[in-house]
N, C-alpha and C positions, 0 to 999 in steps of 0.2 A: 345753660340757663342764662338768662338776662342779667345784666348787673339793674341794681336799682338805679331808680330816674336822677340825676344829679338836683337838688333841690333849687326852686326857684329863688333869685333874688327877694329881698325885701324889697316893699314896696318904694319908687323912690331912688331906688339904689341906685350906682353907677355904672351900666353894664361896661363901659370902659376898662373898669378892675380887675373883670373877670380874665381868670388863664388859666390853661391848664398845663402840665410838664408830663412829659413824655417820659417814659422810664428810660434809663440809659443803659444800664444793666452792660456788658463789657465789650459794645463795641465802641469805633471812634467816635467820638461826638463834637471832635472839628471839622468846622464846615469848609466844603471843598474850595479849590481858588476858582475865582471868577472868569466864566469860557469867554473868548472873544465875544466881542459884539456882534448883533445881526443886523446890518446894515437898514434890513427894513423890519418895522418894530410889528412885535406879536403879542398877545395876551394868554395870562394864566387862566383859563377856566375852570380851574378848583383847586382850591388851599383852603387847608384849615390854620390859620395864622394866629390864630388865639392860644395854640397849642404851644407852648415853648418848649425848643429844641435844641443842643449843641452846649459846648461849654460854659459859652458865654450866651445867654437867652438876647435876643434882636428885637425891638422894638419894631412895631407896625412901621414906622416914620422910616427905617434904617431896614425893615426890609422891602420897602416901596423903591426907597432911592437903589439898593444894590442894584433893583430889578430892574430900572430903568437905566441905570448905566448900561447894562451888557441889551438895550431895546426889547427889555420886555415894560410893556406900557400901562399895563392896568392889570387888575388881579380879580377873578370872582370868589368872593368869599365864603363856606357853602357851612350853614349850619349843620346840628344834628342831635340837636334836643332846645330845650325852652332856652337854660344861658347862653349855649354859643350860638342861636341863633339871634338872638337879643344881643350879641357882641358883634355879629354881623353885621346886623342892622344898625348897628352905630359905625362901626368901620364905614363902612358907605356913606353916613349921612355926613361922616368927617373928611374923607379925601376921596377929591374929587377921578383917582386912579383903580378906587375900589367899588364893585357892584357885590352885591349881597344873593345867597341862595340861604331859604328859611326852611327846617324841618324837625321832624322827628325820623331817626333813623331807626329803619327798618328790625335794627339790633335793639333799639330802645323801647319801640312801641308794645313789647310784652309787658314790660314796667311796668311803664306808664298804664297798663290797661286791667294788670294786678292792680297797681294800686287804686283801681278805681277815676283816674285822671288823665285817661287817653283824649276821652270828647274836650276836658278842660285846655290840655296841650295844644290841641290842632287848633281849637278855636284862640290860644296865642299866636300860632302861626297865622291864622287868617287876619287878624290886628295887625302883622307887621308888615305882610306882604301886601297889604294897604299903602306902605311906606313908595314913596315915587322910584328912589334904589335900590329898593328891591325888586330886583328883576327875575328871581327863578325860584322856585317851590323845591327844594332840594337839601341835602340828598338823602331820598325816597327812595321804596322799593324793595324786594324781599333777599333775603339773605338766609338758607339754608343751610351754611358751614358752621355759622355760630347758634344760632337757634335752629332747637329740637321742635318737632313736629307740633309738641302742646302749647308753643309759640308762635306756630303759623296763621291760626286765625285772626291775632290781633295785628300780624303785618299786613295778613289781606286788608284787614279792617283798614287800616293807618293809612295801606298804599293809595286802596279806592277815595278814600279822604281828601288826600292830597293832589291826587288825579284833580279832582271836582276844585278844588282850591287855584291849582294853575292855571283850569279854564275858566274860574269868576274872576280872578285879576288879570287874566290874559297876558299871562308871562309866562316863563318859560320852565321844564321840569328836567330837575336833574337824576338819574335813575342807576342808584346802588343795586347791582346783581350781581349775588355770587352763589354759584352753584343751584341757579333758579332760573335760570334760561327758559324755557318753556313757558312755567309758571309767569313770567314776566308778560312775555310778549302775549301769552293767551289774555293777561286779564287789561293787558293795552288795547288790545281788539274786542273784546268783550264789552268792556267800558266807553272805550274812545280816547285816542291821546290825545292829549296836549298839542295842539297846534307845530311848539318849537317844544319836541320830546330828543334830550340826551342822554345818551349812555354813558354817564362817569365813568371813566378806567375801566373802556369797555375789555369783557375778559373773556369774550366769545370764539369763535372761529369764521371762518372765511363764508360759508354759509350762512352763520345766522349778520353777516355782515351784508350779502348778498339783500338777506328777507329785510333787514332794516332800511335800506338802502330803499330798498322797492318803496317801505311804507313810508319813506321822507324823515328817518330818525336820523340825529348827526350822531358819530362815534369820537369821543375824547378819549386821547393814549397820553398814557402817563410816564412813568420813566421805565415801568416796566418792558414798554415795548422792546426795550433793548438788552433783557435779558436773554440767557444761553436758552433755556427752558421756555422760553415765548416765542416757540414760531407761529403756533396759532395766532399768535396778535397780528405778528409779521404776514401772514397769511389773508389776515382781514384787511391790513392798512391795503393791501394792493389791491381787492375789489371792490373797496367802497368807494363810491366818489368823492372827487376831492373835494367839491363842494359841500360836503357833507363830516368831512374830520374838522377836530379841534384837538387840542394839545392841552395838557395841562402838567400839575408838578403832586396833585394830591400831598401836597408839603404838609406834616414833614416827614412824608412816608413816601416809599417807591421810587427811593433816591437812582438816577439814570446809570450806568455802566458806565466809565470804573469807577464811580466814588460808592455803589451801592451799599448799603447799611451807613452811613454816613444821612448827618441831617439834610433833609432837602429842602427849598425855598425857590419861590419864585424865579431868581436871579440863574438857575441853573437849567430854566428854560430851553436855551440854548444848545444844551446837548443836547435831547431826544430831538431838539428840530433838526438839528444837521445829521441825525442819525436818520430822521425820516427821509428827508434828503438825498441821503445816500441808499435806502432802501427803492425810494418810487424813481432814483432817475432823474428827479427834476430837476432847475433850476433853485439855487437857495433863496435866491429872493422869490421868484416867482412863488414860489411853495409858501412866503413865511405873509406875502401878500393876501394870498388864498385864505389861510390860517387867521389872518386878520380880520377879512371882508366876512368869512366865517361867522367870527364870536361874535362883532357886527350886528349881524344877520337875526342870530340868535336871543343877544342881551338889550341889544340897542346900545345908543351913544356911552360912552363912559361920563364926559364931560357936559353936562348941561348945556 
């Protein structure tokens, strides 16, 4: 079952304030040391940084600069209901390292659609993704692990929404799939994607990397790629084109090998690239270039 919708701010209010904390519950929640630098700088394309994590919570300001010490350069910041995506939206409008993704997640939009305030939400989301930094419609898309069946119409609902949203502002969508693979790609074809359609922490197989691949999807690996139990990921990073990956940290979840279950953040970037790295063969800069001209491609400039 859905949790209910996190309630909107008052009118006015400062979406600044808003945070949320991450349970801790008994694993470590110091955050790991800082990996070398990557000579040539790359970008986060998904964190939720409004989330507070680790012992000590990190201010947006302090987890910009970590990330930029070890050359990670910029951060997309990806909503997933009405506040954090209205804290996204301002993350962006304030540093000029941050691009914004606005949504309702696919886990939410049953709420939202009990409580009668699905058409009200999306039509928030289309207000902000008006915003010039907001560059992506995200993260959308259907989710089958957590929602039971009598909550799959209002993600079809939500998803085809937001579809239609990315191609009136012409930017780009980010796509939450888990355990919906089919269901996903049939209703992108069905519909029509988004020009610049990603696969958040894609969690597919080599196959459906292949089909993506064909249709011009980019795939983003998170830190799970480099878990024991992800070879399917490992399996897809090698036949996708490389012109078509992205990287990201899904902070503050999906912390890279060995710091796993530990808080994640941008600044830890670094590991899953040198692990990509090491997986396709390539050169580390060439790869972290690629990885660059990528999210590029995708979000557009970071800095005005």
């Amino acid at each position: 079952m859905a949790t209910p919708p996190v309630p909107y701010p008052a009118e006015g209010s400062d979406p600044s304030q808003y945070v949320r904390t991450r349970e801790k519950g008994s694993r470590d929640v110091t955050y790991p040391a800082a990996p070398e630098p990557l000579a040539v700088p790359v970008y986060d394309n998904h964190a939720h940084l409004e989330i507070e994590d680790g012992e000590v919570g990190l201010s947006l300001d302090e987890q910009l600069e970590r990330a930029a010490a070890v050359g990670v350069v910029g951060v997309v910041q990806a909503g997933g209901d009405i506040d954090s995506s209205r804290w996204s939206a301002w993350a962006a409008a304030s540093h000029p390292r941050v691009l914004a993704a606005v949504a309702i997640h696919p886990n939410e939009a049953p709420a939202y659609k009990d409580a009668g305030r699905l058409d009200e939400a999306i039509g928030v989301i289309d207000e902000l993704a008006a915003q010039p930094r907001v560059r992506a419609i995200g993260e959308t898309g259907l989710d089958f692990f957590r929602t039971g069946e009598d909550g799959r119409p209002a993600q079809f609902e939500s998803f085809e929404a937001h579809i239609a949203l990315a191609k009136k502002h012409d930017v780009a969508m980010q796509i939450h799939d888990r355990d919906a693979h089919d269901a996903v790609l049939e209703t992108l074809e069905r519909v029509g994607a988004p020009e610049r359609t990603v696969f958040h922490c894609f969690s597919g197989d080599a196959a459906m990397a292949r089909l993506a691949g064909e249709r011009g999807y980019w795939l983003s690996f998170a830190g799970n790629v480099t878990f024991n139990n992800a070879q399917n990921l490992r399996d897809a990073l090698a036949v996708i084109p490389r012109e078509r990956i992205l990287v990201e940290t899904d902070a503050p979840f999906l912390t890279p090998t060995p710091h796993r279950g530990r808080p994640n953040a941008p600044y830890l970037v670094p590991v899953t690239v040198r692990f990509m790295h090491a997986e396709l063969g390539v050169d580390l800069d060439e790869l972290c270039a690629q990885l660059a001209a990528n999210t590029l491609e995708v979000y557009g400039a970071f800095e005005d």
